[in-house]
N, C-alpha and C positions, 0 to 999 in steps of 0.2 A: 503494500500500500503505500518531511511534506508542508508545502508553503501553504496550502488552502485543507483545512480541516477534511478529514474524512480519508485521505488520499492511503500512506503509506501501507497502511492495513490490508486496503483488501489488494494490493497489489498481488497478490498476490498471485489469491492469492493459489495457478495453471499458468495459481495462481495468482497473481500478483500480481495485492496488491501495491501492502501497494497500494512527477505525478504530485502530487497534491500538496497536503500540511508539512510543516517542516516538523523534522523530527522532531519525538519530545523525548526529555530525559526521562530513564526507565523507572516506570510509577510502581511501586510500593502496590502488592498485590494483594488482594482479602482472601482469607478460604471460600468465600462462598463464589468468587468471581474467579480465583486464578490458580490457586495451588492445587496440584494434583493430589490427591490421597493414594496411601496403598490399596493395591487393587486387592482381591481375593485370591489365593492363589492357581482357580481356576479361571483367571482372567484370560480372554484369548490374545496373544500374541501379536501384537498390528503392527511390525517389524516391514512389513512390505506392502502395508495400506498403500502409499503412493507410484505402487510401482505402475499401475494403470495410467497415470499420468506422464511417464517418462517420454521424450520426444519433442518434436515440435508442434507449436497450436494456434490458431488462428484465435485474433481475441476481440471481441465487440463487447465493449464496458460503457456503462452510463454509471456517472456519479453526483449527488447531492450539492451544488458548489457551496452551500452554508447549512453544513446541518446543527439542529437543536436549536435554531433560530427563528422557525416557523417558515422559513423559506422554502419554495419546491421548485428550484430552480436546478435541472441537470442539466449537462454536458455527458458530449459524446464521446469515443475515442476506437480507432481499429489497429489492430497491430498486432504484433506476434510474441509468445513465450515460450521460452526451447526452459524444458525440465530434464536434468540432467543428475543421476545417482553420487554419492559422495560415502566414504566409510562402507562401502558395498553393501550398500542402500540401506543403512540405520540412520543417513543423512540425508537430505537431498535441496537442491539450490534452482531456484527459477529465476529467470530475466526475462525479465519485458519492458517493450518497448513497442508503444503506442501512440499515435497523431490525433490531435482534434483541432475545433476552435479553440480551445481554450490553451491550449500546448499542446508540449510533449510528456511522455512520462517513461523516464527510464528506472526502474524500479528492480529491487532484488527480494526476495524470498527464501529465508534459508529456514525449512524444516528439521529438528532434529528430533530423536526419535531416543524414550526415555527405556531401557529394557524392565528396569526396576518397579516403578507404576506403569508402564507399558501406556504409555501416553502420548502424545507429538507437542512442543511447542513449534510457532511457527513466528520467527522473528522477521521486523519488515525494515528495509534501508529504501532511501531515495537516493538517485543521483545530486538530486541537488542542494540537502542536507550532509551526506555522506554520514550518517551514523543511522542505527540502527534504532527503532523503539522499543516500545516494553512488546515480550512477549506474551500470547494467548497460549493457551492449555486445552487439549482435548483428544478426545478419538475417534474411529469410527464405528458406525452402526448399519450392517444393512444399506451397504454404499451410501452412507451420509455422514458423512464429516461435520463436529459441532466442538468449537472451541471459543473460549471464553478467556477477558483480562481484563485491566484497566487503564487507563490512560487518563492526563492531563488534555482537556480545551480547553483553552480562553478562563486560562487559573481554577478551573475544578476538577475534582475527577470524576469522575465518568464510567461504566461498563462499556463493553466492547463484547461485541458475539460474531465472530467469524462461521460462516455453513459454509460446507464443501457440498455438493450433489453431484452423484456419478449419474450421468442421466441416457447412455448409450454409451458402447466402448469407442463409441469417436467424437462424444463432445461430453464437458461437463458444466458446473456452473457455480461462481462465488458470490456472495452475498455478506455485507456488513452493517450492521444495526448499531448504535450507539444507544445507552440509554440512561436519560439523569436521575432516576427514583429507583438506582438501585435494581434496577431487572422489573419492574414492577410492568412497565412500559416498552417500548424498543420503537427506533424510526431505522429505515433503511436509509443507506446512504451509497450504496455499492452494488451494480450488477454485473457481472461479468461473467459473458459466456463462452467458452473456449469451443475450438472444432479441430479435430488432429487435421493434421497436416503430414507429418514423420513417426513415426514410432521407430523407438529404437529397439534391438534384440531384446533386453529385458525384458521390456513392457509388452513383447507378444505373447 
């Protein structure tokens, strides 16, 4: 997912994404929003949740340009992100790079992947910040990706809810909610829909 709110997160985040607000320093996380728990020990293994993903992907993103503002103002953006394995896939790192009215967005994505709670956080850079923000926590279900963290806007903090959706094995779909009560509520700020393009061995 950043100079304009909303951005560096969902960069993500095929994903990612991931572009936007400029980075913020990494926010101080609640258990209820961001710290993973031990799983049970029959927790199943998501070691290679993303590997669906690996390759090249065509990207069509709409984003919020003022969220939590009451604003419903989006922009467009189409471009490409190449997912590529890292740690023999208990890592993995996306780049995207994407054109609209509004810019450009060059954005990174590095997912890592925890053995112990067996959870992925998914950390977001911009090019034009050059640091990275706070990480989200989560896993997947039944090809659906749902992670959770917090962040700094405009001096508060905030929830942040990143979904993955595996929606056919040639596209999938990212979405980012922001929400100020706590979870109580959620506003979308992030769409983005990827389409393969390349698959690489792994990923077949």
């Amino acid at each position: 997912m950043h100079a304009s709110p909303g951005l560096s997160r969902a960069l993500l985040v095929c994903g990612l994404v991931l572009m936007g607000r400029p980075a913020m320093a990494p926010a101080q996380t609640s258990s209820k929003a961001a710290k993973p728990s031990r799983p049970a020990a029959d927790k199943r293994d998501g070691q290679r949740d993303f590997d669906f993903e690996l390759g090249t992907w065509r990207t069509h993103l709409r984003r919020r340009l003022h969220p939590l503002t009451g604003s419903n103002t989006w922009v467009e953006y189409t471009g490409t992100s190449v997912v590529r394995k890292v740690w023999n896939g208990r890592a993995n790192l996306v780049e995207l790079v994407a054109d609209g009215p509004a810019g450009r967005i060059e954005a990174l994505s590095l997912r890592l992947y925890n053995p112990e709670t067996r959870q992925w956080s998914l950390n977001f850079a911009s090019a034009r910040s050059g640091a990275m923000s706070g990480p989200v926590f989560g896993e997947f279900k039944d090809g659906r990706g749902v992670f959770h963290g917090q962040e700094s806007l405009d001096g508060r903090m905030i929830y942040v809810r990143f979904v993955i959706t595996v929606l056919t094995p040639r596209s999938c779909r990212f979405e980012q909610s922001f929400s100020a009560d706590g979870g109580e509520t959620w506003e979308l700020n992030w769409v983005a829909t990827d389409t393969r393009v390349k698959r690489t061995a792994a990923s077949r």
